[in-house]
C-alpha positions as CSV (number, residue, x, y, z in Angstrom):
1,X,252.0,-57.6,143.7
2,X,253.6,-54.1,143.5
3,X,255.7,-53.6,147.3
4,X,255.7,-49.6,148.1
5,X,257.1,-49.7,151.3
6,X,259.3,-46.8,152.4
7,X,260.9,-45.9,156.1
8,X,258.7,-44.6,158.3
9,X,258.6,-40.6,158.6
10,X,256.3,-39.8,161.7
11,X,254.8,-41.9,164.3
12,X,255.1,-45.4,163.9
13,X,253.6,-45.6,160.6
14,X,255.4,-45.1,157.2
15,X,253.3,-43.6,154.9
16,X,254.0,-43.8,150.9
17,X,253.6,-41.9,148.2
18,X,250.7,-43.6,146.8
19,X,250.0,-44.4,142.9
20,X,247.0,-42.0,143.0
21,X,249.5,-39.0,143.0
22,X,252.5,-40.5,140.6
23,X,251.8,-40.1,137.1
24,X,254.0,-42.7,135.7
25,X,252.0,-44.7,137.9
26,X,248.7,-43.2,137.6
27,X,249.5,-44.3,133.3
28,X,250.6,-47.8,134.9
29,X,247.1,-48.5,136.0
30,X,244.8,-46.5,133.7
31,X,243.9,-43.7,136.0
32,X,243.9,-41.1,133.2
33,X,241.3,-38.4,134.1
34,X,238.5,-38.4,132.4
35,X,237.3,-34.8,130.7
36,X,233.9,-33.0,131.0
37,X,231.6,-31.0,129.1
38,X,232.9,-27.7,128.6
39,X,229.4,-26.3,129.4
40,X,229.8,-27.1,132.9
41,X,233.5,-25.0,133.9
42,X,233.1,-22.1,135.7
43,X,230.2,-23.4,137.8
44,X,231.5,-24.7,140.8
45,X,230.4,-22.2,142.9
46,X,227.0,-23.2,142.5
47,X,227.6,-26.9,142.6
48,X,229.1,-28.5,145.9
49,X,231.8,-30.5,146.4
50,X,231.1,-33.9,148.7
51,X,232.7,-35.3,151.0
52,X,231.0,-38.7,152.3
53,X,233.1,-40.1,155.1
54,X,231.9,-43.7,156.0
55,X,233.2,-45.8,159.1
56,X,231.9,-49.6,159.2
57,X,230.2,-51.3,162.5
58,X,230.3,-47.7,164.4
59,X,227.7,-46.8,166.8
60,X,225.4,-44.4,167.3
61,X,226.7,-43.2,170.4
62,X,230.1,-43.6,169.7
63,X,231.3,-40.1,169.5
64,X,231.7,-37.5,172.5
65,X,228.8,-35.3,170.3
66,X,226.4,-38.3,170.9
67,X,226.9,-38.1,174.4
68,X,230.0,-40.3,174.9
69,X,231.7,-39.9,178.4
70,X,235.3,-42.4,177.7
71,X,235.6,-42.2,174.0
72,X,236.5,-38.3,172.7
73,X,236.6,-37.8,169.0
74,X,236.8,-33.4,168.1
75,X,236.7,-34.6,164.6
76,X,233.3,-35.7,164.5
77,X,232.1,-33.5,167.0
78,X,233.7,-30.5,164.5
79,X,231.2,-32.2,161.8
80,X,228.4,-31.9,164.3
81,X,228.7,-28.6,165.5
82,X,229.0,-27.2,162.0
83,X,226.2,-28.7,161.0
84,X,223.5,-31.3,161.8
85,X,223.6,-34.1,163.9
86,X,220.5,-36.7,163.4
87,X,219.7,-38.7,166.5
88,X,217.5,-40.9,164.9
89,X,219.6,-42.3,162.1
90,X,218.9,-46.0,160.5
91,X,220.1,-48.3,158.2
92,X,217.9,-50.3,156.7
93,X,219.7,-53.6,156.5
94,X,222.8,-54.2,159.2
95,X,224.6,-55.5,157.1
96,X,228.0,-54.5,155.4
97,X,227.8,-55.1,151.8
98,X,224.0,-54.3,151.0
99,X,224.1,-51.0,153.9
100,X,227.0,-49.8,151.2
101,X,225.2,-50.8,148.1
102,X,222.1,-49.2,149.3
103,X,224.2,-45.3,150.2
104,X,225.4,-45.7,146.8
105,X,222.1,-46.8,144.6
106,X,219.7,-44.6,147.3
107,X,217.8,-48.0,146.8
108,X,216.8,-51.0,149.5
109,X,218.9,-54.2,148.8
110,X,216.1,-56.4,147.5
111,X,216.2,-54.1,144.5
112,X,220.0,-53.1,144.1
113,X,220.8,-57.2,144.4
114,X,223.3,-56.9,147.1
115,X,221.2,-58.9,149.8
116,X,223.7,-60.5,151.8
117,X,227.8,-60.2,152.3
118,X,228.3,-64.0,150.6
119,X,230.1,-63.6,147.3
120,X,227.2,-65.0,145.5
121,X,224.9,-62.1,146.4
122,X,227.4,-59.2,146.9
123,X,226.7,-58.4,143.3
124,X,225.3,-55.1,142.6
125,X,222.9,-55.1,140.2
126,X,224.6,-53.2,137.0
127,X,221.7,-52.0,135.5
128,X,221.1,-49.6,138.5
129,X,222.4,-45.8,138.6
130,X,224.8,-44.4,141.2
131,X,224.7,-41.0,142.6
132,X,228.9,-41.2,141.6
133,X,228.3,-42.3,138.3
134,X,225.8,-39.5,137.7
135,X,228.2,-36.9,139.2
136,X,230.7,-37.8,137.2
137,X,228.0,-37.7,133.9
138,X,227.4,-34.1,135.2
139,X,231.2,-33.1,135.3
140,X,231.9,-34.0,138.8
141,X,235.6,-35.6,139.4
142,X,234.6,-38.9,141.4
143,X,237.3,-41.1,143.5
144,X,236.4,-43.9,145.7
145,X,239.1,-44.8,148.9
146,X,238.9,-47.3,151.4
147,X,236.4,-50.0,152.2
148,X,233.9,-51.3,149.2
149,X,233.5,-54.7,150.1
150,X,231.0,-55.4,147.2
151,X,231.7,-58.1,144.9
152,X,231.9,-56.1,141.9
153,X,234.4,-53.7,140.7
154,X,233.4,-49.5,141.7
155,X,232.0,-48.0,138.6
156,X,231.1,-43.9,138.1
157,X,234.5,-43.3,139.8
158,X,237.3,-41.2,138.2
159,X,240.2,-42.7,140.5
160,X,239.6,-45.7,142.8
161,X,241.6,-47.3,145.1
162,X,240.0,-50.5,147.7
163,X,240.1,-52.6,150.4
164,X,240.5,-56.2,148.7
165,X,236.9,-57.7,151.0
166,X,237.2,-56.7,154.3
167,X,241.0,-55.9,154.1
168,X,243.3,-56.1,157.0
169,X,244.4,-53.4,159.5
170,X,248.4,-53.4,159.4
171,X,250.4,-53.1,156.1
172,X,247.1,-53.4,154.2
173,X,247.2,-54.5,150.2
174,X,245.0,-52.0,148.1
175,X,243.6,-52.1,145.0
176,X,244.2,-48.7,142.6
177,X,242.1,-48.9,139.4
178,X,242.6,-52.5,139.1
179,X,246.7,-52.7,140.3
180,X,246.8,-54.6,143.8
181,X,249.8,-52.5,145.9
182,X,250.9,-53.3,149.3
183,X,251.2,-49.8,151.4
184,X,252.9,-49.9,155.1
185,X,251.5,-48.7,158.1
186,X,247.7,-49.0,160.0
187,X,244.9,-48.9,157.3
188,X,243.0,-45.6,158.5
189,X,246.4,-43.7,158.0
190,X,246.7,-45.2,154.5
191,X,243.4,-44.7,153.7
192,X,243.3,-41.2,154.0
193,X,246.5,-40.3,152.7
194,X,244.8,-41.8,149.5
195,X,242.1,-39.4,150.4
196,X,244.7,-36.9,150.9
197,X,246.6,-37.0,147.8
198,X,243.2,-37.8,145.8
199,X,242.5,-34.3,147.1
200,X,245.6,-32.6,146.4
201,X,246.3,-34.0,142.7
202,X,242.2,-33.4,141.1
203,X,241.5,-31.5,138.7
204,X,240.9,-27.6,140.2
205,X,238.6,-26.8,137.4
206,X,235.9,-29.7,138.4
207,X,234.2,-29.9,141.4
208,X,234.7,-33.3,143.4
209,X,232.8,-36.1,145.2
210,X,235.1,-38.1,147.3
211,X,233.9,-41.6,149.5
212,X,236.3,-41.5,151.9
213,X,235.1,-45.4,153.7
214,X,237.2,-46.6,156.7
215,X,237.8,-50.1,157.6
216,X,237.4,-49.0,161.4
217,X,235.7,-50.3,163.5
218,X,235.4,-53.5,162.1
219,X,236.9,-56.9,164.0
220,X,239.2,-57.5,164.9
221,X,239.9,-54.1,166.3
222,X,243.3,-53.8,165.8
223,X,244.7,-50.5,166.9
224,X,247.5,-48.0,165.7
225,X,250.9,-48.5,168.0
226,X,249.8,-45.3,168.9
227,X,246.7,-45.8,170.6
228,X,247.6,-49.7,171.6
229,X,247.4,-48.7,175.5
230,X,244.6,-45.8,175.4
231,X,241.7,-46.4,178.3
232,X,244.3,-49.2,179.5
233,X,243.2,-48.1,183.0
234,X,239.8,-47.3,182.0
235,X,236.6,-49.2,183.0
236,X,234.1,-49.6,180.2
237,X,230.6,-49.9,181.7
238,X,228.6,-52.3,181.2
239,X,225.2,-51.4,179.7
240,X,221.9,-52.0,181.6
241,X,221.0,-54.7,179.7
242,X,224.1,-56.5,179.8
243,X,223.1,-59.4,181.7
244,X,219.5,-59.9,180.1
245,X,219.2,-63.3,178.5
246,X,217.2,-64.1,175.5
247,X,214.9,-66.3,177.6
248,X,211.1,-65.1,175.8
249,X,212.5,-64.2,173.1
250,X,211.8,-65.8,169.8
251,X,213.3,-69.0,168.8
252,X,215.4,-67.7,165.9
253,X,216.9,-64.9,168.3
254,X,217.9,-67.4,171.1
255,X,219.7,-69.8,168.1
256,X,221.8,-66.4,167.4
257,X,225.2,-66.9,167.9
258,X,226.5,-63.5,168.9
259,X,227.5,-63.3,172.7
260,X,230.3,-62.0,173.8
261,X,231.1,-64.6,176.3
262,X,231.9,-66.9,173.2
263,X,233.7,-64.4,171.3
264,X,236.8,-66.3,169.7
265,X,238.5,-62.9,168.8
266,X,239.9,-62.8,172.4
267,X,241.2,-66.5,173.4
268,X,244.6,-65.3,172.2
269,X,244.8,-62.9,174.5
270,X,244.4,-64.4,178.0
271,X,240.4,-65.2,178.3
272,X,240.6,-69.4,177.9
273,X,237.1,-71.1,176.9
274,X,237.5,-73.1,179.8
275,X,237.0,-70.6,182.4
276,X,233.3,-69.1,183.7
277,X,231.2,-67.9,181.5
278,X,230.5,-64.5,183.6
279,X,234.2,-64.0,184.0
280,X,234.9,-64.6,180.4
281,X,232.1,-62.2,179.1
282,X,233.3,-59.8,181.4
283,X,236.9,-59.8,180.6
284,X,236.2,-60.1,176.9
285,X,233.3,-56.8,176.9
286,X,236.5,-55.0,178.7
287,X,239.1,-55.9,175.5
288,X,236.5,-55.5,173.1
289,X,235.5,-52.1,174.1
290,X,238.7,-50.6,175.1
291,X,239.9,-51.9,170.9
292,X,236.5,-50.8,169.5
293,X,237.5,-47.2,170.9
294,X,240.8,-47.1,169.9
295,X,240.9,-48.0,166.1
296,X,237.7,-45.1,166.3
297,X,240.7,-42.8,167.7
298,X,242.5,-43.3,164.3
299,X,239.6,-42.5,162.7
300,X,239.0,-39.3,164.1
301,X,242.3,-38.1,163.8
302,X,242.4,-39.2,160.5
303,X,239.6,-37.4,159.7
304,X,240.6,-34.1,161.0
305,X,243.7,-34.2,158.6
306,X,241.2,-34.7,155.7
307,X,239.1,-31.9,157.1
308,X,241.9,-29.7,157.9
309,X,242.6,-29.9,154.1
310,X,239.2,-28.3,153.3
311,X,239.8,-25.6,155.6
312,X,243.4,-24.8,154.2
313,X,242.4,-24.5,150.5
314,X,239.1,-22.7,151.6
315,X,237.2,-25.7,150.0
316,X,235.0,-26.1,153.4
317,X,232.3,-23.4,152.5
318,X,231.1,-25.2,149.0
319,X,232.0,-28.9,150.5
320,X,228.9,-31.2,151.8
321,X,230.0,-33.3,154.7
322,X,228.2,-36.7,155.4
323,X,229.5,-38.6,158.2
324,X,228.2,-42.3,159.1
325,X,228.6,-45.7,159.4
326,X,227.2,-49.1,157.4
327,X,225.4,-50.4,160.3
328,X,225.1,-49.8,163.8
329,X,226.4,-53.1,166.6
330,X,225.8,-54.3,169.9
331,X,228.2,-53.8,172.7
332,X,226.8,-55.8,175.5
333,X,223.1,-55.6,175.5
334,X,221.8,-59.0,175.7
335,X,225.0,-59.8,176.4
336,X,225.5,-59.7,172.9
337,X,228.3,-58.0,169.6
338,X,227.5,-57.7,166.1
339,X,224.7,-56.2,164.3
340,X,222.2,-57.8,162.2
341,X,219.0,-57.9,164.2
342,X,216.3,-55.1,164.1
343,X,217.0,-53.9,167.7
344,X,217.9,-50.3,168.4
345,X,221.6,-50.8,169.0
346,X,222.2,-52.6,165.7
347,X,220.1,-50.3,163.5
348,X,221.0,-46.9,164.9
349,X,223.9,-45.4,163.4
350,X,225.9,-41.9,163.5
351,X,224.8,-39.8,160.8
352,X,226.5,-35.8,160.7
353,X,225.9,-33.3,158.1
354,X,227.5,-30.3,157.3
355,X,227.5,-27.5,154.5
356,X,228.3,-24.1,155.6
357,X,226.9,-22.6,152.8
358,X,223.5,-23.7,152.8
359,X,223.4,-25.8,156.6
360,X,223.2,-23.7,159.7
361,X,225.5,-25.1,162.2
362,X,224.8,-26.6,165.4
363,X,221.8,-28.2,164.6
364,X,220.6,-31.7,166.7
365,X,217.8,-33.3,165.1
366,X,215.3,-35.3,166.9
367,X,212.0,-35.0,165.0
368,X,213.2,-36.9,161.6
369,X,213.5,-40.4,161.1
370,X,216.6,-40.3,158.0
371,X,217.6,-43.7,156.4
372,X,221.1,-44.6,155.0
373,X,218.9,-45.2,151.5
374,X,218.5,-41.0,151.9
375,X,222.1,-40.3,151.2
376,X,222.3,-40.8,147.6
377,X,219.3,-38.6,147.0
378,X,220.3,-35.9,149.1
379,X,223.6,-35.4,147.4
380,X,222.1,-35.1,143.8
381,X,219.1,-32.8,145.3
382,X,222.1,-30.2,146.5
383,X,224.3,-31.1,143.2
384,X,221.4,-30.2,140.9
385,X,221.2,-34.0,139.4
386,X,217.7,-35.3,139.1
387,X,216.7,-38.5,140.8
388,X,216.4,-41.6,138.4
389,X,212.6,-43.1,138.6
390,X,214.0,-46.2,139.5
391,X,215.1,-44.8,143.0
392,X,211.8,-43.2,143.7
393,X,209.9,-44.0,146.9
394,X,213.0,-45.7,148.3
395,X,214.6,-42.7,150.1
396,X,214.3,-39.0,150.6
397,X,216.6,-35.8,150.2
398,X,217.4,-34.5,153.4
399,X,217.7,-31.5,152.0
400,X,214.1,-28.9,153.5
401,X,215.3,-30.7,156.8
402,X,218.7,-29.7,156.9
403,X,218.0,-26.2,155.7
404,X,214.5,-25.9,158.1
405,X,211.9,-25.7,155.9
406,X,208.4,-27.5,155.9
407,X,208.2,-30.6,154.6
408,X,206.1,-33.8,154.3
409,X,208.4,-36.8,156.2
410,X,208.0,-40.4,156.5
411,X,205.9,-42.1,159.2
412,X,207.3,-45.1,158.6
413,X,210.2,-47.2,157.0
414,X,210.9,-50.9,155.9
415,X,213.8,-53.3,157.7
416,X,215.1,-56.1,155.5
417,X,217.8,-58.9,156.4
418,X,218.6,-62.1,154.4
419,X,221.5,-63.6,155.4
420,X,221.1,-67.5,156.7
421,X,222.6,-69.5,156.7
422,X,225.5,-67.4,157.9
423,X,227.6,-66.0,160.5
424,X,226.2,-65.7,164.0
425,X,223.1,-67.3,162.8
426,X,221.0,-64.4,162.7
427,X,217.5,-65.0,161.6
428,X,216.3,-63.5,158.2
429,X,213.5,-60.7,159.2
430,X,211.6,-57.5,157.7
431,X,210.3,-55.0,160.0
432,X,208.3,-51.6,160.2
433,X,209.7,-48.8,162.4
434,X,207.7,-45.4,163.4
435,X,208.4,-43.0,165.5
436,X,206.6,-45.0,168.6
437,X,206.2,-48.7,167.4
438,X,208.4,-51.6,165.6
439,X,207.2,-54.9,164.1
440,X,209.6,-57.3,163.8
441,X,208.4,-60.7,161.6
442,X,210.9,-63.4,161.6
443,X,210.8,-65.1,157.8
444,X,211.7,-69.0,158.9
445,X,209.5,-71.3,160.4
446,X,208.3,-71.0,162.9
447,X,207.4,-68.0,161.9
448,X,207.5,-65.1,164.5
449,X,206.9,-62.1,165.0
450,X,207.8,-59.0,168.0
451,X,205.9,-55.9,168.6
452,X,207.4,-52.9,170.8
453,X,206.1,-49.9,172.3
454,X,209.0,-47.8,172.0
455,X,208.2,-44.9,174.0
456,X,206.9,-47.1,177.1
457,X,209.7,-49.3,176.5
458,X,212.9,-48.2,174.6
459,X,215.3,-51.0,175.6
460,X,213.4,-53.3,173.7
461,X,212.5,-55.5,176.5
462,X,209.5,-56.5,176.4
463,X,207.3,-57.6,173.0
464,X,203.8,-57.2,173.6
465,X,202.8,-58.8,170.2
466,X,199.9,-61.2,171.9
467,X,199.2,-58.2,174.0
468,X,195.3,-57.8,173.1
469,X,195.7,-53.8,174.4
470,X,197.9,-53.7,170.8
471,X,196.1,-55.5,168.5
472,X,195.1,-52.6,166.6
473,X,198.6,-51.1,166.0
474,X,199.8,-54.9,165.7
475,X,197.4,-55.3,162.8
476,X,198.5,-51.6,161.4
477,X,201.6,-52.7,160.9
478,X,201.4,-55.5,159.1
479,X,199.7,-53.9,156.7
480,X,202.3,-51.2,156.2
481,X,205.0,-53.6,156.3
482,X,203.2,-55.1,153.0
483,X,202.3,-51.5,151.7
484,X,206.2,-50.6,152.3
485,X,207.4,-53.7,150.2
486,X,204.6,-52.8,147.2
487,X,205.8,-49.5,147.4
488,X,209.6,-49.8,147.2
489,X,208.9,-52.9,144.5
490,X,210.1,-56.0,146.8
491,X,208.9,-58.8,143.7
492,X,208.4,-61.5,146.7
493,X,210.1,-63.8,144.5
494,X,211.5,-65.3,147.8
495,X,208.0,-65.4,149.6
496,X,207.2,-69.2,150.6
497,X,210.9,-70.2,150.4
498,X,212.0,-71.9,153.9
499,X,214.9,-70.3,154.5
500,X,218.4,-72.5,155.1
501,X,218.8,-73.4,158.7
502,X,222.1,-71.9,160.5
């Protein structure tokens, strides 16, 4: 492994000239830049850049534009007033590896093959396009930094340079086309100087799609030295629901293991297993929160280097912005962390756009349900690219709702999650959402199922499933949620197979 620490030149971090910008190095590891037909030069004006900026495990409401009273992030809210902000952003499996395999196919993870985040299914199905591979066809220059987390190597990307798995926060190893390096300092300041230099060092005569993926705010929250003491004298609230059980809830949901009283992140730092369960799910929401906000701090400021770039070299006009997160998470309802489930809090995540040149700013959104599967074809709708067949039916391109004209939207989407056995026990489930109700069916036997009114009840407290008052919309449902699976070419090869117990 390749060392390329340096001292440290602001801050506490020492940032290093990174392989992506040395061209002995950039020859070391194969990161020639590949050429493009010559019938394309001259036509960036008419063909964005992109910029798709991805966080991991952030939620929703996690940034002062969603509404957030302790945690203030001007970067994303700078995304959001220049653009659009969606309120009513889902992914449509919580879950790391298929959430990023499904932004990059614009398919749902029972097609792309990235079902779960074991090694065995963190493959990504190779026969499949990728909006980045077909940029890069067209003559877009394509680089990858940051987070991938799938179990096969990027493809469709110019210059890449990865989180090995999950990474690790301080003094992070990387991967550059292939060459593992170590780089010093916390991982959101390394990951976008990559982005940084990536921008700096591309060809001028091509336009560019950079994924710009952060390893924030992932576990086990580990802050910059920077921001180690921010909201130090800050109470988090606790959410309304935060001491709800799971009593009446299905069988697989109370065999979750996801409470934050049990969290083993925080025994290190003074909450023993030993003492009361209230005091320790109290003291360990109040460290969990205050390091969830903090490693978001980094990303923010991070980010507004990255977009301060655009603004400098008068890129911002012709660049599409897309902001989000892999999945959404839980911080305290039910008592509970992690993501995974179907609830609100899990499935909800941030999702900005901006594009000055086509995007009016100042937009919020409440009318659209948008899908993390609708990223991929937005970007090759405003690129010019045509959408393969094969993603068809599985998203949308954002593209008449971000510029307000008419159009036909979806009613309805599908919900998928596979993973058990496997961390926090989480059942396997597949789900319809609409703008008013969600079906939740539990795969496993027993099977179950949850039904929720979400306009009477938006916390999710209640299912009314055996309610006779909703047997009509019950029954509704279950028929789209086997419409939705036809349509988006589920084969049901896994239909009738018990799944593995926890």
């Amino acid at each position: 492994m390749q060392e390329l620490f340096t001292p440290s030149r602001d801050r506490e971090r020492a940032v290093v000239h990174t392989p992506l910008n040395r061209r002995t190095a950039l020859r070391a590891i194969g990161g020639a830049v590949a050429g493009f037909p010559a019938i394309l030069r001259g036509q960036q004006a008419r063909r964005p850049n992109v910029l798709f900026v991805m966080t991991d495990d952030q939620r929703w409401d996690a940034m002062s534009c969603a509404g957030n009273k302790i945690l203030k992030t001007p970067n994303m809210d700078r995304i959001a007033s220049g653009g659009v902000r969606f309120e009513n952003a889902f992914v449509t499996n919580s879950l790391c590896a298929p959430s990023r395999a499904t932004i990059v196919t614009g398919v749902y993870s029972h097609l792309h093959g990235v079902r779960t985040n074991t090694a065995a299914s963190r493959r990504l199905n190779p026969d499949l396009p990728t909006f980045p591979g077909l940029l890069q066809k067209a003559g877009y220059h394509t680089v990858l930094v940051g987070k991938w987390h799938i179990a096969t190597d990027p493809t469709g990307f110019d210059q890449w340079c990865i989180l090995p798995g999950q990474g690790i926060y301080h003094d992070p190893v990387m991967i550059a086309n292939g060459a593992r390096i170590r780089l010093r300092g916390h991982v959101e300041d390394v990951i976008a100087d990559q982005a940084l230099e990536t921008l700096r060092s591309r060809p001028k005569n091509q336009p560019f799609c950079l994924l710009y993926q952060c390893k924030s705010s992932h576990r086990a929250w580990q802050p910059a030295e920077r921001f180690a003491n921010a909201f130090e004298n800050v109470n988090i609230p606790e959410p309304k629901l935060f001491d709800v059980g799971l009593e009446g809830r299905p069988q697989s949901i109370r065999h979750t293991d996801m409470q934050i009283a049990d969290m083993p992140d925080f025994r290190q730092r003074g909450v023993p297993p030993d003492w009361p369960t209230d005091v320790r799910k109290r003291m360990n929401f109040q460290t969990f929160m205050k390091n969830y906000y903090r490693v978001l701090l980094s990303v923010d400021e991070n980010l507004g280097r990255v977009l301060d770039y655009l603004d400098q070299q008068r890129l911002a006009e012709n660049t599409i912005v897309i902001y989000t997160s892999d999945n959404g998470f839980f911080a305290g309802e039910y008592g509970m962390f992690d993501k995974r489930l179907m609830y609100e809090p899990s499935i909800r995540v941030p999702m900005l756009v901006r594009y000055p040149a086509a995007v009016k700013p100042g937009q919020v959104d409440k009318d659209h349900m948008v899908l993390n599967n609708d990223v991929a074809h937005t970007v090759l709708d405003y690129c010019g690219i045509e959408r393969p067949q094969v993603m068809r039916n599985h998203g949308e391109s954002w593209r008449p709702v971000l510029e307000g004209r008419p159009a036909e939207w979806r009613k309805s989407w599908l919900y998928e999650y596979f993973e058990l056995p496997g961390p926090h026990c989480a059942p396997q489930q597949r789900g319809v959402r609409t703008s008013r109700y969600k079906l939740i069916s539990y795969i496993q036997q027993p099977q179950e199922y949850e039904f929720f009114d979400l306009e009477k009840d938006p916390e999710e407290q209640r299912s009314v499933h055996g309610d006779p008052a909703y047997r009509n919309q019950v029954a509704e449902l279950k028929i789209e949620l086997e419409r939705l699976r036809d349509l988006t070419k589920d084969d049901r090869s896994e239909d009738g197979v018990k799944p593995g117990a926890c």
